[in-house]
C-alpha positions as a LaTeX table, in Angstrom:
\begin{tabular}{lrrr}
\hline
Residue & $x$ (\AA) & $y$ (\AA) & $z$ (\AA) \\
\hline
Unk1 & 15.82 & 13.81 & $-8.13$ \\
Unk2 & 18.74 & 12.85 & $-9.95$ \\
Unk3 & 22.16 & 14.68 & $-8.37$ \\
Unk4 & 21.52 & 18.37 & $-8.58$ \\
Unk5 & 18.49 & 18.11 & $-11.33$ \\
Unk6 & 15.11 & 18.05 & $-10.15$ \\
Unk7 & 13.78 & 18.03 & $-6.32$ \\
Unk8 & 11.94 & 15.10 & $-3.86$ \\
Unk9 & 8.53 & 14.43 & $-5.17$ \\
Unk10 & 6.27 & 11.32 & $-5.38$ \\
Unk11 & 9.81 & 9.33 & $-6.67$ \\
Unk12 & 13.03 & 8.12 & $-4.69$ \\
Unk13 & 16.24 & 9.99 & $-5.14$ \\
Unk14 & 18.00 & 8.33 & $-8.07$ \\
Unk15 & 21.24 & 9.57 & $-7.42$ \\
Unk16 & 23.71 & 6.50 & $-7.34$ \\
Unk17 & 21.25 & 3.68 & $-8.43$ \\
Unk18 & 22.25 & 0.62 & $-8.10$ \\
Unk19 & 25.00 & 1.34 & $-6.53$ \\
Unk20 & 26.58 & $-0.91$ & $-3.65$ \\
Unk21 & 25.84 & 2.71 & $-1.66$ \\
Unk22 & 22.78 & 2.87 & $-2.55$ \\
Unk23 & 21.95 & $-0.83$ & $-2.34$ \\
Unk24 & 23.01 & $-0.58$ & 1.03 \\
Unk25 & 20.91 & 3.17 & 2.29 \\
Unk26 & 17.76 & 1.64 & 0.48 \\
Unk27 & 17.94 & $-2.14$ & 2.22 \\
Unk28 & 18.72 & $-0.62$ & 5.58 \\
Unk29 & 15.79 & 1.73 & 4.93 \\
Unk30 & 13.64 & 2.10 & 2.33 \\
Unk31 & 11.23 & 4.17 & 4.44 \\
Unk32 & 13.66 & 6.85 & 4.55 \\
Unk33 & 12.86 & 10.52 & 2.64 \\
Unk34 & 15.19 & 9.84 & $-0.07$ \\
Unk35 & 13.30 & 6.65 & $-1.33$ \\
Unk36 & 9.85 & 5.76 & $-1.02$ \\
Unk37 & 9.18 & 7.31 & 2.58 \\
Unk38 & 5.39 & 5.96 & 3.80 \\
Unk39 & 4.59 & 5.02 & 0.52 \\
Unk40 & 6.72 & 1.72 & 0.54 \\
Unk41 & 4.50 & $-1.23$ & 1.90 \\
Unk42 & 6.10 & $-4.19$ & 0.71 \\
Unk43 & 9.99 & $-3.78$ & 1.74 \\
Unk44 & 10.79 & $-3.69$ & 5.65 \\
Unk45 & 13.46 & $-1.37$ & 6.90 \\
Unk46 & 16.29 & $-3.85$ & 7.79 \\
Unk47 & 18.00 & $-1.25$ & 10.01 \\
Unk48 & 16.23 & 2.19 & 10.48 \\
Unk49 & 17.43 & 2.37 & 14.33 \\
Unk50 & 20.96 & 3.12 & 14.08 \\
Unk51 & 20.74 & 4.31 & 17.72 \\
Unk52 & 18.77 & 0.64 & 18.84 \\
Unk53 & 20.76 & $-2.30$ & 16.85 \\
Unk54 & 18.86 & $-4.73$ & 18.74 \\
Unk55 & 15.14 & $-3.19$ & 16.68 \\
Unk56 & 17.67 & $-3.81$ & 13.48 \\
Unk57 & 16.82 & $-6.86$ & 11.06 \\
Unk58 & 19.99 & $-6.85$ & 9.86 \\
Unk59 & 23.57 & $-5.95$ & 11.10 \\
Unk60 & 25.73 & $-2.61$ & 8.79 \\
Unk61 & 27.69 & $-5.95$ & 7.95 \\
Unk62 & 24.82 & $-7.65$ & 6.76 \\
Unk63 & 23.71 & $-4.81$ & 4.29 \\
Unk64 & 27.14 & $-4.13$ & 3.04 \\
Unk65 & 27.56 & $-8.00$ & 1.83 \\
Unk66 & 23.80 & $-7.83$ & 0.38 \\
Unk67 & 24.80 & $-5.16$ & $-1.30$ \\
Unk68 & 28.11 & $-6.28$ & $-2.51$ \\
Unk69 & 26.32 & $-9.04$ & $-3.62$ \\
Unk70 & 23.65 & $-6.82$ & $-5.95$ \\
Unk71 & 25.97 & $-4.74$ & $-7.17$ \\
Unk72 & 29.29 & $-6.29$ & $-7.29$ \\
Unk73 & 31.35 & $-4.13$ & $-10.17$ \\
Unk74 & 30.82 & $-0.36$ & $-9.63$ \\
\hline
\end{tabular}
């Protein structure tokens, strides 16, 4: 899926790559529908419990300086 073209398959939603909004939905998790769902077995989710921060690897502040980091111009 790219924007409005195409639909969810075997590939992650591509809308936004590489952006720091994007950075930051795929590090907190990459589990989620949009990306890689049960497929991904390499990358943890750093904060799939929005509802339980202390399950979270990371902190919302955490992700958005990662990402800021990996993406820095937009």
């Amino acid at each position: 899926r790219f924007y409005s073209t195409g639909s969810l398959g075997q590939a992650p939603d591509l809308t936004g790559y590489g952006s720091k909004r994007w950075l930051a939905e795929f590090i907190a998790d990459p589990k989620a529908r949009k990306f890689y769902r049960q497929t991904n077995d390499g990358m943890p989710s750093y904060h799939a419990f929005p509802d339980h921060p202390e399950k979270n690897l990371l902190t919302p502040d955490e992700i958005k300086i990662l990402a800021e980091y990996l993406a820095p111009v937009e």
